[in-house]
C-alpha positions in Angstrom: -21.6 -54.8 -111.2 -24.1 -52.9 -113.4 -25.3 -49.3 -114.9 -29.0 -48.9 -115.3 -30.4 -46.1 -117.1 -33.8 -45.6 -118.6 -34.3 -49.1 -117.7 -31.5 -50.7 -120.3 -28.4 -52.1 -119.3 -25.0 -49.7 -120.2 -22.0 -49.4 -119.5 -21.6 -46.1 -118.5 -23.4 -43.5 -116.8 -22.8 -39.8 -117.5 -22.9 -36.0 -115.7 -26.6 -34.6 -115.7 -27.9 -38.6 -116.4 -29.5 -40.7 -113.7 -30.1 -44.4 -113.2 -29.5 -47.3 -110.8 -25.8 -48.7 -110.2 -25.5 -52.0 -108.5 -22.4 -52.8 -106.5 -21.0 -56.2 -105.4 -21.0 -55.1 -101.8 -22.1 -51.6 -100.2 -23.0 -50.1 -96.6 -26.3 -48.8 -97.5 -29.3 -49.7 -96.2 -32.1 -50.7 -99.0 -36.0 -49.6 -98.3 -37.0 -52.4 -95.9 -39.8 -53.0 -93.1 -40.9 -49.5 -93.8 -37.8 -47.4 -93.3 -36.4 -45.8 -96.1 -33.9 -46.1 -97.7 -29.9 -44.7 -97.2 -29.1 -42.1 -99.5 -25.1 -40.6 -99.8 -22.6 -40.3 -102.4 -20.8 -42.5 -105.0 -17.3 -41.4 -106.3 -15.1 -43.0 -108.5 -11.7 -44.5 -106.9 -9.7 -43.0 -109.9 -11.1 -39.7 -110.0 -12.8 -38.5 -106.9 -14.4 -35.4 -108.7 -16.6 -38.0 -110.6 -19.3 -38.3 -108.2 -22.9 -39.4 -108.0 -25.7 -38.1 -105.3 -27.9 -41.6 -104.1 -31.5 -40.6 -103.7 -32.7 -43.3 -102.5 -31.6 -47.2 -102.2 -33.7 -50.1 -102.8 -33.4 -54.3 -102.7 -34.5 -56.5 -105.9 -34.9 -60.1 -106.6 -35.7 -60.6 -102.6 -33.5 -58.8 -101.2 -30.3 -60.0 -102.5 -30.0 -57.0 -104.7 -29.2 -53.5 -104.0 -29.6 -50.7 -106.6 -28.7 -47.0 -105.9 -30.9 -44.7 -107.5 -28.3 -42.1 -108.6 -27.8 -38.9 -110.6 -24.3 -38.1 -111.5 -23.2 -34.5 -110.8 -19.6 -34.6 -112.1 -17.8 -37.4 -115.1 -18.8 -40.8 -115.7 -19.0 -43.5 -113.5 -18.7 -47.0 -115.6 -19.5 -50.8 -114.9 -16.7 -52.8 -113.1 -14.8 -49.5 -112.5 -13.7 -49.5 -108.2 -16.4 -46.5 -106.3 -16.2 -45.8 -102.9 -19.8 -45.1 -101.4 -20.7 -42.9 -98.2 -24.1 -43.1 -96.6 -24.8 -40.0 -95.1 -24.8 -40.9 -91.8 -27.0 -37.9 -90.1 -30.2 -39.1 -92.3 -29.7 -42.7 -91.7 -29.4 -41.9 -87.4 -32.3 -39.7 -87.7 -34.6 -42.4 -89.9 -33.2 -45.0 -87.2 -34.1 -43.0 -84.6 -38.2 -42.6 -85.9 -37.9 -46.2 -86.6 -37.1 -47.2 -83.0 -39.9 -44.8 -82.1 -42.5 -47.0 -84.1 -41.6 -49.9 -81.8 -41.7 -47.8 -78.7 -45.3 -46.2 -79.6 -46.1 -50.0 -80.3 -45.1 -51.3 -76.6 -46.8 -48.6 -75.0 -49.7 -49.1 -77.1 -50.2 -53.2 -76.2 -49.4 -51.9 -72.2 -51.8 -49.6 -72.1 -55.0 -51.4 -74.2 -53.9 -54.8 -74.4 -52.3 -57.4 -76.8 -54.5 -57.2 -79.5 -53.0 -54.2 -80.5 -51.3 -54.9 -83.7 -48.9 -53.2 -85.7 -49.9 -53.6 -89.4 -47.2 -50.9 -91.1 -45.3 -48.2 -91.2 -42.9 -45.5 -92.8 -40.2 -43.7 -91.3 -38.6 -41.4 -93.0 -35.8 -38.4 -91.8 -38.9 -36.5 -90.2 -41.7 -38.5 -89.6 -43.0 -41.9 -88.5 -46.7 -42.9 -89.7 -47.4 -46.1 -88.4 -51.1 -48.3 -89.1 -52.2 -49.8 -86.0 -54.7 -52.8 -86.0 -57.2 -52.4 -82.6 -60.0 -54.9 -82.3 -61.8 -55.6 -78.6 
């Protein structure tokens, strides 16, 4: 649906270039609630050596958007041309994992010192979970 790079609108994006692509529909999961975002691979349909490593993915214009920050290893991948994308799926279990953990340490935490325990953020990432707790008595 759109090629972003260096900010401007193209058409194309090209080997050793990065950028954002937007797609009309994809299975990654954008930066949200303090997990991180998917990251994975983009290849064109028509050429599967064309490929581009996601670094990170990220949801605009309240969350109905999803950009894939991207650098292109291999060809050209161009606007309204058909991709297939593949989150990698180790990373996202492992970051799901950390985030599940947040809301574990959260329960234990209201057990053990009461309900005015309050989770006020975190960020889970592949190998770590930092959460901000909010404890008033």
């Amino acid at each position: 649906a759109a090629v972003i790079v260096d900010g401007a609108l193209v058409d194309t994006i090209a080997e050793g270039q990065s950028g954002w692509i937007v797609v009309n529909q994809t299975p990654f999961y954008g930066e949200s609630g303090g997990q991180v975002g998917d990251t994975g691979v983009i290849r064109r349909i028509e050429d599967r050596d064309d490929v581009a490593s996601v670094t990170d993915t990220r949801k605009f214009a309240e969350g109905k958007v999803f950009a894939h920050r991207v650098d292109v290893e291999r060809g050209t991948i161009a606007k309204n041309e058909p991709v297939e994308l593949e989150v990698d799926h180790s990373r996202r279990s492992a970051i799901r994992a950390n985030h599940s953990a947040t809301h574990l340490l959260h329960e234990a935490l209201r057990e053990t010192l009461g309900d005015h325990v309050a989770q006020r953020g975190s960020l889970n990432s592949l190998n770590r979970v930092a959460v901000y707790f909010y404890y008033q008595r």
